[in-house]
N, C-alpha and C positions, 0 to 999 in steps of 0.2 A: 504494500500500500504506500503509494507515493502520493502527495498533494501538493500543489502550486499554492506558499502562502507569499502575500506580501507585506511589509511593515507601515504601519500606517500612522503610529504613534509610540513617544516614549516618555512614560509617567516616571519621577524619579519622588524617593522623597525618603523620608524614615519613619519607623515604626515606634509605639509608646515606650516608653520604659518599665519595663513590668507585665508588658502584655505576652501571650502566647503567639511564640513565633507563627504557628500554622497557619491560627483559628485568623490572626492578623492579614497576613496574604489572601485569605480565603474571603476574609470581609473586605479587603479590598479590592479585589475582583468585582464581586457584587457590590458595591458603592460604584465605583469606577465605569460599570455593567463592560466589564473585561471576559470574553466568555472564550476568548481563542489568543494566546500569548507564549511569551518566553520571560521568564523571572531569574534575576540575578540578585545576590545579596552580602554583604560585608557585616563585620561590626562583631560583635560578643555578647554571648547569652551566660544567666544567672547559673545556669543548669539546661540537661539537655534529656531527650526523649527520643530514641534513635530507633529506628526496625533493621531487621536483615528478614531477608523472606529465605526459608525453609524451603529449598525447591523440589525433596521427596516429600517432606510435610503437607505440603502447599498449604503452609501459616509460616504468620511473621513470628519471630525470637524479637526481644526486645533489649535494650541494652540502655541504661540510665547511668549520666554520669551526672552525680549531684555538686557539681563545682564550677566557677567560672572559665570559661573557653572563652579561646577566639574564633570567631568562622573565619576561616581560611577562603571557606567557598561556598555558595550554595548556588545552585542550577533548578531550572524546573521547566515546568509548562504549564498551563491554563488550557482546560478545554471543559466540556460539558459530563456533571456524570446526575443523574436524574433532572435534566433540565436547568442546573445550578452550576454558576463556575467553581471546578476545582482543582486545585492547587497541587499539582505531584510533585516534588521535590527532592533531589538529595543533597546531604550536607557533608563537610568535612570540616571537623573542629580540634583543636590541639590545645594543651592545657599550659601550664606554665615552663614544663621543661621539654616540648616541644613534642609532645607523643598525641600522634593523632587518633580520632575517632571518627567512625562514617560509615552511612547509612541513609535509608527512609528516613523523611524529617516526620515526625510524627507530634501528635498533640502533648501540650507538657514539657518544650521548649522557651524559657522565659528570657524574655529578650532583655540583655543591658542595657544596649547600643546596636540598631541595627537601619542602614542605608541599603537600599532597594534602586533596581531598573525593571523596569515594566513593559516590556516592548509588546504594544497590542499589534495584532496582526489581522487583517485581511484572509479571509479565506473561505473554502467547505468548512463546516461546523465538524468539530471533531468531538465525538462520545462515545463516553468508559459506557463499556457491558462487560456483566463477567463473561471473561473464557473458561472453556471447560476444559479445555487443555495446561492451562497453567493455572489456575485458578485465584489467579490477578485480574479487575476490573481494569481493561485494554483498553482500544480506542475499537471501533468497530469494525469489521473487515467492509469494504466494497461488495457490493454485490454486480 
């Protein structure tokens, strides 16, 4: 599945101090009505909330590090999943003696300090169904 997107705008700005990383991105979408995008992100969070998906399992392992990080990186997309924009995400975070952590950004990420790029895009509307194959909510195949 390939699609033609184009960029059409780019929101910059930061996120509250204390707020959840996720739930934040995710309400900014929806504020913004962002429903097809690319999300970039800097800055350090209080504590973090990280997934790895389990790909015999087909479930997420969780891994919480209760201590201040820096984000290194976070990367993501914006697309449609029950009609609502949402937020996928991964992050890499590193502590004070430089040992990294990363993962699914998942809920329960508290932000210190975090600056954002929001590239909305142009395009076919892209939406998560689960696949029965991996049993990751995917973007939809073409028919």
């Amino acid at each position: 599945m390939i699609r033609d997107m184009k960029p059409v705008g780019i929101l910059m700005g930061r996120l509250p101090h204390g707020s959840d990383l996720l739930d934040s991105l995710n309400q900014l979408c929806a504020d913004t009505k962002v429903t097809l995008g690319r999300i970039e992100a800097i800055g350090a969070v209080q504590e973090a909330r990280l997934q790895y998906y389990d790909q015999s399992k087909k479930q997420y392992q969780e891994l919480r590090v209760k201590r201040p990080l820096e984000i290194v990186s976070l990367i993501g997309n914006v697309s449609l999943k029950e009609n609502q924009p949402m937020v996928h995400a991964h992050i890499c975070l590193a502590d004070d003696e430089g040992n990294a952590f990363g993962g699914h950004l998942a809920p329960g990420t508290i932000v210190f300090a975090c600056e954002f790029t929001l590239t909305r895009l142009d395009g076919p509307a892209l939406e998560r169904e689960q696949d029965t194959q991996t049993g990751l909510p995917l973007w939809k195949e073409e028919k």
